[in-house]
C-alpha positions as CSV (number, residue, x, y, z in Angstrom):
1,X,-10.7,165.8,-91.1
2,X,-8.9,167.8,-88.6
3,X,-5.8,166.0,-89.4
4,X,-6.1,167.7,-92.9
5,X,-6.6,171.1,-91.5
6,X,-3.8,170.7,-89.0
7,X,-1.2,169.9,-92.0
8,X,-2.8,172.3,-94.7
9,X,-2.1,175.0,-92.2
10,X,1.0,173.1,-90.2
11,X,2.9,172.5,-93.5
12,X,2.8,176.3,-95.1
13,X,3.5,178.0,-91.4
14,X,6.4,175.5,-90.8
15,X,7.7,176.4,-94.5
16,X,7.2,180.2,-94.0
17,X,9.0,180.6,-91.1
18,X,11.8,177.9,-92.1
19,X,12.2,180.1,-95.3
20,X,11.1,183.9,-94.0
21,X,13.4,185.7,-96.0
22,X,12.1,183.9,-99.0
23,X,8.8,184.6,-97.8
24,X,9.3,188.5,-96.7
25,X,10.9,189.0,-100.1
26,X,7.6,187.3,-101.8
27,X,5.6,189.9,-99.7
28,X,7.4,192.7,-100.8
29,X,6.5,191.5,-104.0
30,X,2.6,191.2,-103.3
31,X,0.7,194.8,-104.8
32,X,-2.0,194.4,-102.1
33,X,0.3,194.3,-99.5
34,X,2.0,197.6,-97.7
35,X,5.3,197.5,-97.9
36,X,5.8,198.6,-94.3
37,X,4.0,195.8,-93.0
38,X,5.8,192.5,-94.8
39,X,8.4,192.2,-92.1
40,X,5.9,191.9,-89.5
41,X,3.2,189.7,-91.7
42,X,6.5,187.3,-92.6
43,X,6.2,186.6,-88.8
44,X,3.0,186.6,-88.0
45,X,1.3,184.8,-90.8
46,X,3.4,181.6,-90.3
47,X,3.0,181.4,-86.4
48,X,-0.1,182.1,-86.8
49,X,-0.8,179.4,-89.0
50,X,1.1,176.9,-86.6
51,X,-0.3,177.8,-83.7
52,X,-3.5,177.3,-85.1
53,X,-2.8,174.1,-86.6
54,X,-1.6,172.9,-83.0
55,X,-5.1,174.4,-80.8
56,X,-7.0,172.2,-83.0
57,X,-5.6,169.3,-81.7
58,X,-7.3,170.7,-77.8
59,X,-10.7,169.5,-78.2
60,X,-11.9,170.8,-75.8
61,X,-10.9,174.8,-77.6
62,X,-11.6,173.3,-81.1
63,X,-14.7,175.2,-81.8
64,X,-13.9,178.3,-81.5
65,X,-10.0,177.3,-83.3
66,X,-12.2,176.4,-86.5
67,X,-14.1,180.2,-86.2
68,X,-10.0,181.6,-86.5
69,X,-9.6,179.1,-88.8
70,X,-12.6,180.5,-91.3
71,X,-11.6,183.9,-90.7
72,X,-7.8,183.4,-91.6
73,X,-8.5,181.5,-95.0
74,X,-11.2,183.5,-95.7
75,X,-8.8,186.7,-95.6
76,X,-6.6,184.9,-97.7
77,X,-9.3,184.0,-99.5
78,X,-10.0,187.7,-100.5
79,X,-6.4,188.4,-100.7
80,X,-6.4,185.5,-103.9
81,X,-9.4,187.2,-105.4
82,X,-7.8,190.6,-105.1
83,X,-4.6,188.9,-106.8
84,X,-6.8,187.7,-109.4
85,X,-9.3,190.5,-110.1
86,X,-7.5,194.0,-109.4
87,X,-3.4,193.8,-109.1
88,X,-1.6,194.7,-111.8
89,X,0.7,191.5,-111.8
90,X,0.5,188.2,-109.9
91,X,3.7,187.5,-107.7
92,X,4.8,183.7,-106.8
93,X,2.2,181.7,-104.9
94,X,5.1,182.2,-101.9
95,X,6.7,179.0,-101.1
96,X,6.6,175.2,-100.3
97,X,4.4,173.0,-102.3
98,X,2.4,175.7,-103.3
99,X,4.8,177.2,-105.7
100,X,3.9,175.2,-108.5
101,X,0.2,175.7,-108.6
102,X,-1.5,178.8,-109.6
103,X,-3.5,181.6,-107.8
104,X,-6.8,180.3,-109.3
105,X,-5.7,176.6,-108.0
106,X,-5.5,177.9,-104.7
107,X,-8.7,179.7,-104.7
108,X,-10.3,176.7,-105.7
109,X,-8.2,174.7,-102.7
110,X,-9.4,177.8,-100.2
111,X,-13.0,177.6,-101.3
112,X,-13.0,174.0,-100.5
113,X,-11.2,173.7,-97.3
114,X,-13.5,176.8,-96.4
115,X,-16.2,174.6,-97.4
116,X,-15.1,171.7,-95.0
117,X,-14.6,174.0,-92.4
118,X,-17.5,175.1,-92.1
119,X,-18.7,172.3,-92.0
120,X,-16.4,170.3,-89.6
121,X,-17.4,173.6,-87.5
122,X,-21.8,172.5,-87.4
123,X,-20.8,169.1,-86.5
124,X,-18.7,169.9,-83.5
125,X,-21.6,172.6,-82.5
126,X,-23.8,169.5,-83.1
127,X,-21.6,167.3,-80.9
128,X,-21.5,170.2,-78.3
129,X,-25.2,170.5,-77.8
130,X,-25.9,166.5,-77.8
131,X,-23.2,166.1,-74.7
132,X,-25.3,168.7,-73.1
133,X,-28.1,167.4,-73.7
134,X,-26.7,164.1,-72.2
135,X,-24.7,165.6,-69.2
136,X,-28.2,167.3,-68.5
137,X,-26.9,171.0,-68.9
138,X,-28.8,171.6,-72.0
139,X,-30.6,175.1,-71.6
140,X,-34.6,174.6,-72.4
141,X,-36.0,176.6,-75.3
């Protein structure tokens, strides 16, 4: 499972920042996103998405990786509905593999990774409490 999550947000940060022109240009395109700030989002978004993809490989920070990892797709999450429900136009899905699937495809794919995630998320807080409970730091109700 984390494997998945590592590559489906590895993948598209690698791509953006590979092709960051492509991708700043594709911003300026985007009606729900200020011109003024799509130089900066063309950097931020893809190293964001890398180094998230590489702290969920530290077990140990994990946990608190997959709460950044819920919040990121879920603000792109809302940045596909607003594509979908209020702009005026819809500009390319940006780049990579995505390019040739459309905006309500990746809500769908969003939705389900959220899904996952949040559930990958209660199993590691599940995991968490049992070592506790078995290293004998486990707080008493």
């Amino acid at each position: 499972m984390i494997i998945l999550l590592i590559a489906a947000y590895g993948y598209p940060g690698v791509d953006k920042l590979i092709s960051r022109k492509k991708f700043n240009a594709q911003l300026d395109f985007s009606p729900l996103i200020p011109e003024w700030s799509t130089t900066i989002l063309s950097w931020v978004v893809p190293l964001t998405l890398i180094a998230i993809a590489g702290l969920l490989c530290i077990k140990p920070l994990r946990e608190r990786v997959l709460r950044l990892y819920i919040a990121v797709i879920g603000s792109f999450t809302l940045y596909i509905i607003g594509i979908l429900t209020i702009a005026k136009f819809k500009p390319c899905t940006c780049i990579g593999f995505s390019e040739s699937i459309t905006w309500t495809w990746q809500l769908v794919m969003n939705a389900v990774l959220l899904l996952l995630v949040i559930l990958l998320l209660k199993e590691e807080r599940k995991q968490r409490k049992n070592l506790l409970q078995q290293t004998g730091y486990a707080l008493s109700p």
